[in-house]
KEFIMAR-612642 format. One record per atom (N, C-alpha, C): residue number from 1; residue in three letters; atom name; y negated, x, z. Coordinates in steps of 0.2 Angstrom, whole numbers. Layout:
BEGIN
<pt><i>NUM</i><aa>ALA</aa><at>CA</at><v>Y</v><u>X</u><w>Z</w></pt>
...
***
This chain:
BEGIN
<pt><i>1</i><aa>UNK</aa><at>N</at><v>6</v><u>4</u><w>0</w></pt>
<pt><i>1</i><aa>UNK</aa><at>CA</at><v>0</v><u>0</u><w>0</w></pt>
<pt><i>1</i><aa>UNK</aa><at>C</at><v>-6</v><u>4</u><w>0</w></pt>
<pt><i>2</i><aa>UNK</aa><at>N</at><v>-11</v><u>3</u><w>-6</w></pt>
<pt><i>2</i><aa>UNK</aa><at>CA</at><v>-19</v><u>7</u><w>-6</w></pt>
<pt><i>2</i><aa>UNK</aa><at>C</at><v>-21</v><u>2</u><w>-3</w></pt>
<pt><i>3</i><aa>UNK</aa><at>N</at><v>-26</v><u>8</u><w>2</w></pt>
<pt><i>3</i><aa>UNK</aa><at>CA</at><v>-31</v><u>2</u><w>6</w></pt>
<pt><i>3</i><aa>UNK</aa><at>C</at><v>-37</v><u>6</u><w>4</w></pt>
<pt><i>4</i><aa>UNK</aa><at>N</at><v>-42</v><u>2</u><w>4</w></pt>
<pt><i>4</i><aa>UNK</aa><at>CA</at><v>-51</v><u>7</u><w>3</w></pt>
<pt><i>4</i><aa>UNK</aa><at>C</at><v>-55</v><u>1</u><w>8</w></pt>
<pt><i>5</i><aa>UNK</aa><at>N</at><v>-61</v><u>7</u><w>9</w></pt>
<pt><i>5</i><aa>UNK</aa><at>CA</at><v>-64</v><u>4</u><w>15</w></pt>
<pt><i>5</i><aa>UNK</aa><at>C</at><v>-71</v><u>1</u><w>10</w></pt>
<pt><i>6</i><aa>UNK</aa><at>N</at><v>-73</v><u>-4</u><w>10</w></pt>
<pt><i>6</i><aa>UNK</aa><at>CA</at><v>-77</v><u>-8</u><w>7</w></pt>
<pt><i>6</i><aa>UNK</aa><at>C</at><v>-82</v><u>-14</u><w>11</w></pt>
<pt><i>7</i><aa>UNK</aa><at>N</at><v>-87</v><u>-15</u><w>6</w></pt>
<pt><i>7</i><aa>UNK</aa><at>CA</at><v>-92</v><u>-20</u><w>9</w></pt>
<pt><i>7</i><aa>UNK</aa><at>C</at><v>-88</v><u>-27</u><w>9</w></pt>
<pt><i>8</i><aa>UNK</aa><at>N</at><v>-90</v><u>-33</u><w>11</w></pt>
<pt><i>8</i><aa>UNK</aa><at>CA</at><v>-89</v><u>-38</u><w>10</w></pt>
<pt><i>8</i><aa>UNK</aa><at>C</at><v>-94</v><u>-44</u><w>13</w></pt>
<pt><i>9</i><aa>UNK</aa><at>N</at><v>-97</v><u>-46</u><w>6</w></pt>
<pt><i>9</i><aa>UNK</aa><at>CA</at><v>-103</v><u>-49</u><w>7</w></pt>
<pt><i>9</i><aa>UNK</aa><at>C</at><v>-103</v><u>-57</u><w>9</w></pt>
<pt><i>10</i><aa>UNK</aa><at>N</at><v>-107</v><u>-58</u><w>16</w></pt>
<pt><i>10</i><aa>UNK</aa><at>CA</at><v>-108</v><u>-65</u><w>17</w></pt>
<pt><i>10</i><aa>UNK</aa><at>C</at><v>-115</v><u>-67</u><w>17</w></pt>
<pt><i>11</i><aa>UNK</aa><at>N</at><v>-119</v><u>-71</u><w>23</w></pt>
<pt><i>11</i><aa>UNK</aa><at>CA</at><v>-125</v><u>-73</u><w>23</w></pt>
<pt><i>11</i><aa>UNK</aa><at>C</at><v>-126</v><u>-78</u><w>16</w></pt>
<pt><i>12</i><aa>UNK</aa><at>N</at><v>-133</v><u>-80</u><w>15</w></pt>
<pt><i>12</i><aa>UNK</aa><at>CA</at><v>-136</v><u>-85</u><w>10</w></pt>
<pt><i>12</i><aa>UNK</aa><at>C</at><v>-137</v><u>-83</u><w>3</w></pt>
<pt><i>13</i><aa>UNK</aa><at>N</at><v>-140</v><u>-86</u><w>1</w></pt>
<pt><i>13</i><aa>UNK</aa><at>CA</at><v>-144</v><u>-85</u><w>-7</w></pt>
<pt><i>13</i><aa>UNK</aa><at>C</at><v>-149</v><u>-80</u><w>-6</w></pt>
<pt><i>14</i><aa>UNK</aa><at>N</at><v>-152</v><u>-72</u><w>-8</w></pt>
<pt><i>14</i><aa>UNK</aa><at>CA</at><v>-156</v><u>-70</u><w>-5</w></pt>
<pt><i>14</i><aa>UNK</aa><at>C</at><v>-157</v><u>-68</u><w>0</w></pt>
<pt><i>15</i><aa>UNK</aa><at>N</at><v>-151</v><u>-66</u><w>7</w></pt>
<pt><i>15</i><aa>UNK</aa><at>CA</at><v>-152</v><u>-65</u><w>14</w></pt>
<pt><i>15</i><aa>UNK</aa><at>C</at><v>-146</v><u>-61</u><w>15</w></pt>
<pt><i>16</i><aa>UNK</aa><at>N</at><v>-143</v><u>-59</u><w>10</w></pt>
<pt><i>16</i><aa>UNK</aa><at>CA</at><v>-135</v><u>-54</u><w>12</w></pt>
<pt><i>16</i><aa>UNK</aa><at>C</at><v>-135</v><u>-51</u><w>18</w></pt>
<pt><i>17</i><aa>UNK</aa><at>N</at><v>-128</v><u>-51</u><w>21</w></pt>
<pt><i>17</i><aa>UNK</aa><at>CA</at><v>-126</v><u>-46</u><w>26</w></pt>
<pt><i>17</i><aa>UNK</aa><at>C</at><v>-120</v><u>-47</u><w>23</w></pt>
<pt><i>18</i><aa>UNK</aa><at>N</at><v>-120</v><u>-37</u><w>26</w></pt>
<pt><i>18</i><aa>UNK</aa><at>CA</at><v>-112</v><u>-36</u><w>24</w></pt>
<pt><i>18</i><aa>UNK</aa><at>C</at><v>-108</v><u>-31</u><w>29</w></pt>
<pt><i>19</i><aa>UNK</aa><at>N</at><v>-100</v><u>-35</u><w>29</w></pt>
<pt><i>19</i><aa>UNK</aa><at>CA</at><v>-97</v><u>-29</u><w>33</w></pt>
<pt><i>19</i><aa>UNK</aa><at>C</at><v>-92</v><u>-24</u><w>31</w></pt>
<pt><i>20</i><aa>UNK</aa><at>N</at><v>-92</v><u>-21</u><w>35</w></pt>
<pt><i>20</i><aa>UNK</aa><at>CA</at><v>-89</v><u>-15</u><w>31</w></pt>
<pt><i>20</i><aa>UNK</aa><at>C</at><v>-81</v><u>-14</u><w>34</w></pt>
<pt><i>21</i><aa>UNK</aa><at>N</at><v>-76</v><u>-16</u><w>30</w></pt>
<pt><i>21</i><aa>UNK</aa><at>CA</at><v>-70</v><u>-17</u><w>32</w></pt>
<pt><i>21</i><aa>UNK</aa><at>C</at><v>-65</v><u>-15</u><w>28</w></pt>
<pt><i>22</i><aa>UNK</aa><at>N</at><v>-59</v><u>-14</u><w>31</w></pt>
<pt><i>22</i><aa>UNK</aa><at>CA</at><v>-53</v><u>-10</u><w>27</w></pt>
<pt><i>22</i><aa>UNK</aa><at>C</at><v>-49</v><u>-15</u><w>25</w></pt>
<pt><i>23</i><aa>UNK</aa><at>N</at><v>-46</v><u>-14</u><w>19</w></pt>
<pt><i>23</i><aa>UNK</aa><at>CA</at><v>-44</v><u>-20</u><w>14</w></pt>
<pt><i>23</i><aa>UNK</aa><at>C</at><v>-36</v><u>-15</u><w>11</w></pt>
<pt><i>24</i><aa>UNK</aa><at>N</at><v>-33</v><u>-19</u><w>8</w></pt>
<pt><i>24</i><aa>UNK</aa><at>CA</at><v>-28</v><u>-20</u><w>5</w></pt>
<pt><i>24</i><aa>UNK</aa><at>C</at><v>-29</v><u>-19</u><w>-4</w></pt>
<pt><i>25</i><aa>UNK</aa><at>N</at><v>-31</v><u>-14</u><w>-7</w></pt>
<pt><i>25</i><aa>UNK</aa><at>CA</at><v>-35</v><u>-14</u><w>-12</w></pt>
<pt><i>25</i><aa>UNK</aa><at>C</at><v>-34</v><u>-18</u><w>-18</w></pt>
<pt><i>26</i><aa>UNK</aa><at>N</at><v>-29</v><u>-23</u><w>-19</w></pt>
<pt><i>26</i><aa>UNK</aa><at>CA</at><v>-26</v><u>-29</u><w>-23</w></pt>
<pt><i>26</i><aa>UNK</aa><at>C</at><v>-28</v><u>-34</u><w>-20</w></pt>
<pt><i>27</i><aa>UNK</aa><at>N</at><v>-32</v><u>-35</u><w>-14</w></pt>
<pt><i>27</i><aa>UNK</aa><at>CA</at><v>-35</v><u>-41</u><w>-13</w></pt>
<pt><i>27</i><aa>UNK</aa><at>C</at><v>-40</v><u>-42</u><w>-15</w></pt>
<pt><i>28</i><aa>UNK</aa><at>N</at><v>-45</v><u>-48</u><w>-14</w></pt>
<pt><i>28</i><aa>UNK</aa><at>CA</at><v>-52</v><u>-52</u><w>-16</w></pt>
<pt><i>28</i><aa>UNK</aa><at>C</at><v>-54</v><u>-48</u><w>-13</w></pt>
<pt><i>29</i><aa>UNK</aa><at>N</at><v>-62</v><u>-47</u><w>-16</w></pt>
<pt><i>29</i><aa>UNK</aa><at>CA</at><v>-65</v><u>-43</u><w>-9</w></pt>
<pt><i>29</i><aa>UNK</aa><at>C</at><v>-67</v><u>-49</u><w>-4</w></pt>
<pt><i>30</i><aa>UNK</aa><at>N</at><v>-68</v><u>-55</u><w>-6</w></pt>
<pt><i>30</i><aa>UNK</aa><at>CA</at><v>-67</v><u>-61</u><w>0</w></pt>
<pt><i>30</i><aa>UNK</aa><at>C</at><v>-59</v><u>-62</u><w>3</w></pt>
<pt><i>31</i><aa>UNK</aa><at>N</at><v>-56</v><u>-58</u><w>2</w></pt>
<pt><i>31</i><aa>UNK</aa><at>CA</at><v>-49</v><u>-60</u><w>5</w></pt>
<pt><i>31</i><aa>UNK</aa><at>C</at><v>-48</v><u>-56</u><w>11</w></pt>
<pt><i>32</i><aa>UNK</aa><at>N</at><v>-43</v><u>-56</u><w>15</w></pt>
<pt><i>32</i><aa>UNK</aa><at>CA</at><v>-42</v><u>-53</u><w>20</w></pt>
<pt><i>32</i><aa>UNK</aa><at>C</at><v>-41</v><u>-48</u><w>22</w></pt>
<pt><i>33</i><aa>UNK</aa><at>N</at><v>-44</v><u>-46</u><w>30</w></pt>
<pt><i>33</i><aa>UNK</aa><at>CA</at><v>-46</v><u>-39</u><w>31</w></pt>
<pt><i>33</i><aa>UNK</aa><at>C</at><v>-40</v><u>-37</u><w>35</w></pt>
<pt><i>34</i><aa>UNK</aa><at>N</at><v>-39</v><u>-30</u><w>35</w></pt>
<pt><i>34</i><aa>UNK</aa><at>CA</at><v>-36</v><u>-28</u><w>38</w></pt>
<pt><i>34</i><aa>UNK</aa><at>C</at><v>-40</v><u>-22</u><w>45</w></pt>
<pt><i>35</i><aa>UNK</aa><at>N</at><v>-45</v><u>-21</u><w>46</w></pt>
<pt><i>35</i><aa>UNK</aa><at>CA</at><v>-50</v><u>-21</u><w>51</w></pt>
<pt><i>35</i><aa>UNK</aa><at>C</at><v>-55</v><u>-19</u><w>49</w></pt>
<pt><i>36</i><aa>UNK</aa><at>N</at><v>-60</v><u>-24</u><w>52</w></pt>
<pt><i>36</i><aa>UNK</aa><at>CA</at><v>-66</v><u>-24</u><w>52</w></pt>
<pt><i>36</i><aa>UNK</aa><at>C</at><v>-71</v><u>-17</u><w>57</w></pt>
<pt><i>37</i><aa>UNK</aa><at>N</at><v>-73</v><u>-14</u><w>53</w></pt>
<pt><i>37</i><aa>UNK</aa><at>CA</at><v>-78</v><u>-5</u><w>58</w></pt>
<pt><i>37</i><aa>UNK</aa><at>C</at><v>-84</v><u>-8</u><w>57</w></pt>
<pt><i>38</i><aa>UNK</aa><at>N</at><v>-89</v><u>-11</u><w>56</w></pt>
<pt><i>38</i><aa>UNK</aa><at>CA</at><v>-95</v><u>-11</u><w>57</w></pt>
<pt><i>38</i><aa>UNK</aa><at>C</at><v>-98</v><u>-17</u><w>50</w></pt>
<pt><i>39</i><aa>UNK</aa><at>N</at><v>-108</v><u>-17</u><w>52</w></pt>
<pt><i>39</i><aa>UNK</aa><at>CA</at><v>-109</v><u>-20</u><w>49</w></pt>
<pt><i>39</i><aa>UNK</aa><at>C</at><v>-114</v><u>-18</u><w>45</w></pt>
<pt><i>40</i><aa>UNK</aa><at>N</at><v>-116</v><u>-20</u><w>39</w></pt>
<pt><i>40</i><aa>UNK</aa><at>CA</at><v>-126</v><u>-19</u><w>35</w></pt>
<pt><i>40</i><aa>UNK</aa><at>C</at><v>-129</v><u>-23</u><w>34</w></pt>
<pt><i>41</i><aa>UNK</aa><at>N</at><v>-134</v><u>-23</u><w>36</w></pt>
<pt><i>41</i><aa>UNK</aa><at>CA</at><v>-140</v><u>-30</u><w>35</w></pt>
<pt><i>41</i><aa>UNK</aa><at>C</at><v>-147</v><u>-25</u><w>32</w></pt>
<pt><i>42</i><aa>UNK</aa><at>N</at><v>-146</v><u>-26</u><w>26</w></pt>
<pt><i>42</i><aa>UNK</aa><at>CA</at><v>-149</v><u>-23</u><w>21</w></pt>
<pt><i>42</i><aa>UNK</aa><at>C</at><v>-157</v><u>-26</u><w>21</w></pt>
<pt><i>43</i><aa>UNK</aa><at>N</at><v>-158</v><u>-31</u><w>21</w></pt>
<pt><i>43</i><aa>UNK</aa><at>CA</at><v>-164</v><u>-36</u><w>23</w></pt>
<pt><i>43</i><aa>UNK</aa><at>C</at><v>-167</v><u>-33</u><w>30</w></pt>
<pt><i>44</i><aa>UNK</aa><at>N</at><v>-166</v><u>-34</u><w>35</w></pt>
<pt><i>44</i><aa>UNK</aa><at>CA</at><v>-169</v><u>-32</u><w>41</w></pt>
<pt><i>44</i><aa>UNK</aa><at>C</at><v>-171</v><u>-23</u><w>42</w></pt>
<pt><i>45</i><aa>UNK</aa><at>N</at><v>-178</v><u>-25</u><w>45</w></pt>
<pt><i>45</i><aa>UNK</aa><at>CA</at><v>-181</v><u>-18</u><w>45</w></pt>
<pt><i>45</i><aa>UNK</aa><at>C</at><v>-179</v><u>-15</u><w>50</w></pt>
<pt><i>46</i><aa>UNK</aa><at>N</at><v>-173</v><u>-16</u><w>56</w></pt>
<pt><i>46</i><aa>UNK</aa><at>CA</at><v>-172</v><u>-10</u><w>61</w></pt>
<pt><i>46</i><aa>UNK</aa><at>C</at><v>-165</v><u>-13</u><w>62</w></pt>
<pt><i>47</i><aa>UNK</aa><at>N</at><v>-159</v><u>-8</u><w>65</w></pt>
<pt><i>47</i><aa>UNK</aa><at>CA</at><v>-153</v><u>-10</u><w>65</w></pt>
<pt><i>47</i><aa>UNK</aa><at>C</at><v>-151</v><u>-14</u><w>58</w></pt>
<pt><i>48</i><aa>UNK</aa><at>N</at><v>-152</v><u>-9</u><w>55</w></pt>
<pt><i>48</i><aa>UNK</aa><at>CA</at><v>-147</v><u>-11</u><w>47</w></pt>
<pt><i>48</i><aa>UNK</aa><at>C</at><v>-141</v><u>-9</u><w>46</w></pt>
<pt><i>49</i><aa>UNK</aa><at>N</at><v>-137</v><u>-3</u><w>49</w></pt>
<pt><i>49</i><aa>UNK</aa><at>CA</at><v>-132</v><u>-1</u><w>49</w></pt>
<pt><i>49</i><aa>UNK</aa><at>C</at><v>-129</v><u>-3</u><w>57</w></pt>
<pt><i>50</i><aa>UNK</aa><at>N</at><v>-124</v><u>-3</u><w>59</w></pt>
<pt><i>50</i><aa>UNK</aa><at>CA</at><v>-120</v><u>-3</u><w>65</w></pt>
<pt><i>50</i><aa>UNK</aa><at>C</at><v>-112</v><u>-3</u><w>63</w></pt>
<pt><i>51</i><aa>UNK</aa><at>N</at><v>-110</v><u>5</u><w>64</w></pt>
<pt><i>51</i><aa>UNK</aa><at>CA</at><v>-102</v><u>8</u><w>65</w></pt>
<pt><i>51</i><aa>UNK</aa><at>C</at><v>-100</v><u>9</u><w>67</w></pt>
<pt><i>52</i><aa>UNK</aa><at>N</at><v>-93</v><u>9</u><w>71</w></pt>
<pt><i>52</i><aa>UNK</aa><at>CA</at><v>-88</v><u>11</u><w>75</w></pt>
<pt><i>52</i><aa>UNK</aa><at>C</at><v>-87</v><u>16</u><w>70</w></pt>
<pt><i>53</i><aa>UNK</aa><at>N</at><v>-86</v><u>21</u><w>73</w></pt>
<pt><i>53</i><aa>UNK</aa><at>CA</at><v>-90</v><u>28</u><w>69</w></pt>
<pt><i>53</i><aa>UNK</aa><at>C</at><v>-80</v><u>32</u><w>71</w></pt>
<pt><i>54</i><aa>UNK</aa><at>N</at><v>-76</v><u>31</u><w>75</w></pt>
<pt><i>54</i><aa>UNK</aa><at>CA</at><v>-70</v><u>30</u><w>80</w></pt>
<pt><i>54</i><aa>UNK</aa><at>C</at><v>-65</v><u>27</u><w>75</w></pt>
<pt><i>55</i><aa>UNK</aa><at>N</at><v>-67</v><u>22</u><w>74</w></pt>
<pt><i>55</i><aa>UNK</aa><at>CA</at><v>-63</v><u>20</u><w>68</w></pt>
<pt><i>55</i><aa>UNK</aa><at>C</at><v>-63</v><u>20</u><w>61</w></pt>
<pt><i>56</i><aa>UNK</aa><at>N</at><v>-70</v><u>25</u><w>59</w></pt>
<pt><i>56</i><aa>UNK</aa><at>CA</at><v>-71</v><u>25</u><w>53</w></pt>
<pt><i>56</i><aa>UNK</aa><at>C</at><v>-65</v><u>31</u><w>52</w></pt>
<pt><i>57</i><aa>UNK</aa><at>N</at><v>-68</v><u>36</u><w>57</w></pt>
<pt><i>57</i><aa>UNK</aa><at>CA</at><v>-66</v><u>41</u><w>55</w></pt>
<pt><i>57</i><aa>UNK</aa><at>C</at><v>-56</v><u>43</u><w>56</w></pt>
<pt><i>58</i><aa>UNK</aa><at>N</at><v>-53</v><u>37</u><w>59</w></pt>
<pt><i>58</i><aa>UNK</aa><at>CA</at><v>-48</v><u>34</u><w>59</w></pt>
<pt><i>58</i><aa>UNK</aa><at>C</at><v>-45</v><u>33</u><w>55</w></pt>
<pt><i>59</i><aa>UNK</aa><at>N</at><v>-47</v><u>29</u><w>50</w></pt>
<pt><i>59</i><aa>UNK</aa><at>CA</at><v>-44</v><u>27</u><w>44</w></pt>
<pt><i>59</i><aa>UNK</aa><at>C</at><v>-46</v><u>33</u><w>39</w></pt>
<pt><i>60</i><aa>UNK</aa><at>N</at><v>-52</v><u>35</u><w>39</w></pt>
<pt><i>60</i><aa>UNK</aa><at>CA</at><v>-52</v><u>42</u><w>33</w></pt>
<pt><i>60</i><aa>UNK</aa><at>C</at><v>-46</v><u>47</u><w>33</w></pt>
<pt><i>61</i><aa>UNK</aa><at>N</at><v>-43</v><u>48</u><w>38</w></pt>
<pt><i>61</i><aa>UNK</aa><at>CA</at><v>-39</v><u>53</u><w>42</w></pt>
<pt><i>61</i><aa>UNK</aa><at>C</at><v>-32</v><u>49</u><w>39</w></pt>
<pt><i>62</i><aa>UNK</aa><at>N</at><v>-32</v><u>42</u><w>41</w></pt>
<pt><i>62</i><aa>UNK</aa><at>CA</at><v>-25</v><u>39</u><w>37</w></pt>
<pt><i>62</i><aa>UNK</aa><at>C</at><v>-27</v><u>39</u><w>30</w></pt>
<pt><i>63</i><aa>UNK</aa><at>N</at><v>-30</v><u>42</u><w>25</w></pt>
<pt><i>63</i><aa>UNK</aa><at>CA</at><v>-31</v><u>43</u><w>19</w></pt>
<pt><i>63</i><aa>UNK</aa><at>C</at><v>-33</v><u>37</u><w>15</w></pt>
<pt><i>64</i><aa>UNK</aa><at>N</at><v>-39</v><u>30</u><w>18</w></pt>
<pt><i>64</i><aa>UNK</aa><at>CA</at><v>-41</v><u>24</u><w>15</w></pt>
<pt><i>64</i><aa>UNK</aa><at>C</at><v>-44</v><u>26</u><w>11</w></pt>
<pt><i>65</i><aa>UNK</aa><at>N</at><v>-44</v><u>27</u><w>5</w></pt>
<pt><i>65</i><aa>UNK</aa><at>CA</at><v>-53</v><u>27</u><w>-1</w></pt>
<pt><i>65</i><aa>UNK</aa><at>C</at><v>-57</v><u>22</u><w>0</w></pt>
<pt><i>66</i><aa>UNK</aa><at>N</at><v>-62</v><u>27</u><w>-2</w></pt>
<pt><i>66</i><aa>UNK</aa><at>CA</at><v>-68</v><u>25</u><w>2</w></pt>
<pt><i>66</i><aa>UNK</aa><at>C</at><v>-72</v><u>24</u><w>-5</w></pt>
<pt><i>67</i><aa>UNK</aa><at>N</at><v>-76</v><u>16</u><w>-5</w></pt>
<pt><i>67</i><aa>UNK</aa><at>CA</at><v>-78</v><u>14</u><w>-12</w></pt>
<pt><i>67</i><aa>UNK</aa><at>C</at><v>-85</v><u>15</u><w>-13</w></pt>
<pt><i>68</i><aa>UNK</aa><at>N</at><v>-91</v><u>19</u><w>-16</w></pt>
<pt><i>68</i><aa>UNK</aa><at>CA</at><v>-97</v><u>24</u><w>-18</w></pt>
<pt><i>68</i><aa>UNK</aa><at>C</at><v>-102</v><u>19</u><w>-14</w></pt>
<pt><i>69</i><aa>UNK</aa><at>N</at><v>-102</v><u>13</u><w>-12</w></pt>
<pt><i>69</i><aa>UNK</aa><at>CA</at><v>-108</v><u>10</u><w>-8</w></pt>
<pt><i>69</i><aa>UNK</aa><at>C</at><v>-107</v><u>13</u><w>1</w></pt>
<pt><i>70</i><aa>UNK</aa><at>N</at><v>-103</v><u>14</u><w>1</w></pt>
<pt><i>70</i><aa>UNK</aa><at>CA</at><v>-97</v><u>16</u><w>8</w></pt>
<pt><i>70</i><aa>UNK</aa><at>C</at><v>-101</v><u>21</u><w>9</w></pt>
<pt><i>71</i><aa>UNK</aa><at>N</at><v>-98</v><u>22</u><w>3</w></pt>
<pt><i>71</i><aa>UNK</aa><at>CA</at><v>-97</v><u>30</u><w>5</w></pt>
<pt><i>71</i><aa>UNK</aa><at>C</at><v>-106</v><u>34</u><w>6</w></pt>
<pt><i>72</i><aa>UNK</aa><at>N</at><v>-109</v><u>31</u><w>2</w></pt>
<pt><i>72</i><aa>UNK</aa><at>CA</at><v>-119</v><u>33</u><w>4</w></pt>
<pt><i>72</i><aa>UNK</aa><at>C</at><v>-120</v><u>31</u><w>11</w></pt>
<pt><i>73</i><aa>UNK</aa><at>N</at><v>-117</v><u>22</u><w>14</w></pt>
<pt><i>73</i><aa>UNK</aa><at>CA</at><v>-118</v><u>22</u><w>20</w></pt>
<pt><i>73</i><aa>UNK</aa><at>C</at><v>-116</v><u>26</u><w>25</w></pt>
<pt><i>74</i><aa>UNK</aa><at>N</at><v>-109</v><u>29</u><w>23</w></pt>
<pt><i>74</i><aa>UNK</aa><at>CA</at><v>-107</v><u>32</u><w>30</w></pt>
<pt><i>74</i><aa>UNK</aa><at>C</at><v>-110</v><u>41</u><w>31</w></pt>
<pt><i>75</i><aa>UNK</aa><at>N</at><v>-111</v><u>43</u><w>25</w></pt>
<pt><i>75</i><aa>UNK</aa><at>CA</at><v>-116</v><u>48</u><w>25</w></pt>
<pt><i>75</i><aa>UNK</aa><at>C</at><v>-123</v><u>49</u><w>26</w></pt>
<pt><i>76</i><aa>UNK</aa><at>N</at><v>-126</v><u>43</u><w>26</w></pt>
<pt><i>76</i><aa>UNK</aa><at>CA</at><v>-133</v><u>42</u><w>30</w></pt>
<pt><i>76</i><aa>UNK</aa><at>C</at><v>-130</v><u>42</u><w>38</w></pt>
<pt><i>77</i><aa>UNK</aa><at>N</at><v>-126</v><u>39</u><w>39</w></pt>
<pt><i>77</i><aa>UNK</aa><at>CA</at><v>-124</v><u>40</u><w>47</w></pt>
<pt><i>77</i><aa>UNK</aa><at>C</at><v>-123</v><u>48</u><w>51</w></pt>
<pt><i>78</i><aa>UNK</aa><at>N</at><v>-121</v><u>51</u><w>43</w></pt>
<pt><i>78</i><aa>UNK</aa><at>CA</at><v>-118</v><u>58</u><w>47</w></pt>
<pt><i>78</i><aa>UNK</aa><at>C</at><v>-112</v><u>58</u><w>50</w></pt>
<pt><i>79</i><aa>UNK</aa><at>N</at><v>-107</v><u>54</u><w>45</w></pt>
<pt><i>79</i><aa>UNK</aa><at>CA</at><v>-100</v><u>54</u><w>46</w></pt>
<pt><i>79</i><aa>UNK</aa><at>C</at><v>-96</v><u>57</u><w>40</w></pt>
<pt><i>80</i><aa>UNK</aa><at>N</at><v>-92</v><u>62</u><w>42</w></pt>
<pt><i>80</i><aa>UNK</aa><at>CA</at><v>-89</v><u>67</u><w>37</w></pt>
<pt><i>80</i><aa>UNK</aa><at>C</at><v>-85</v><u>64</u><w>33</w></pt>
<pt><i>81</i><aa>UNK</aa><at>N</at><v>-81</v><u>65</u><w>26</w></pt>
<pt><i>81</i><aa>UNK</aa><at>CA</at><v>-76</v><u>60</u><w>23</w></pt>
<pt><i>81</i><aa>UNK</aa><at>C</at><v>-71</v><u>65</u><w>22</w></pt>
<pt><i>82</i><aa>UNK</aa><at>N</at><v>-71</v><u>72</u><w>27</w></pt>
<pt><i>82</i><aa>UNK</aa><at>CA</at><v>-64</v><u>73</u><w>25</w></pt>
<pt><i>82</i><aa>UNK</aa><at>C</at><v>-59</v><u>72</u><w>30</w></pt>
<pt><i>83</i><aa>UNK</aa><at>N</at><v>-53</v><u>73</u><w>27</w></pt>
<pt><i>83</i><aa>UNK</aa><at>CA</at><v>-47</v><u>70</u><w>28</w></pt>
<pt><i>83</i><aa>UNK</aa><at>C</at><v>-44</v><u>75</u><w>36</w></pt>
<pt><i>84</i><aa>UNK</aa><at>N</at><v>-47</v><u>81</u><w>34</w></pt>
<pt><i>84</i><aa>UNK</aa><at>CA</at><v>-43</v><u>86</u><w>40</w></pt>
<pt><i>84</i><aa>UNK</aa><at>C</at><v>-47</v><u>84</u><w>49</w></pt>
<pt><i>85</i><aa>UNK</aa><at>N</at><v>-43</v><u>88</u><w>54</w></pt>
<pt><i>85</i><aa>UNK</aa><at>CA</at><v>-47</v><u>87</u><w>60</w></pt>
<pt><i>85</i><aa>UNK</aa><at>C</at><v>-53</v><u>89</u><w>61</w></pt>
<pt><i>86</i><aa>UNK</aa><at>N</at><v>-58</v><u>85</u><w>63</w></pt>
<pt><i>86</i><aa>UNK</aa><at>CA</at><v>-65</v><u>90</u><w>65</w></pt>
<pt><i>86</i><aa>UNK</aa><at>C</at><v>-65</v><u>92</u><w>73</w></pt>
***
């Protein structure tokens, strides 16, 4: 089973938030999660990102690919995406 760690978007017309969750890489990105790390609210001006930073680096280590919007987020955080111990 490929899993990657990806956005998934909810909120209204215009007011997106998204969470950032590990998936089953053959499902909908509206289909179901295999654990949810954090969230982005790209519209609000303070607290737009929030990660379990714990579990991000959790599943990196079990080998999840990590999909290019992910992966700018997790790098603005200053979490590393490689695979070895730090």
């Amino acid at each position: 089973m490929s899993t990657t760690m990806r956005l998934k978007r909810f909120g209204t017309k215009k007011r997106p938030y998204y969470r950032v969750v590990v998936q089953d890489s053959r499902t909908a990105t509206s289909g179901k999660t295999i654990d949810e790390v954090g969230t982005y609210a790209p519209i609000e001006a303070e607290n737009q990102i929030k990660l379990d930073v714990e579990k991000c680096k959790e599943w990196i280590k079990k080998g999840v690919v990590v999909s290019p919007s992910v992966k700018d987020i997790l790098n603005s955080q200053g979490i590393s995406l490689s695979r070895t111990q730090d």
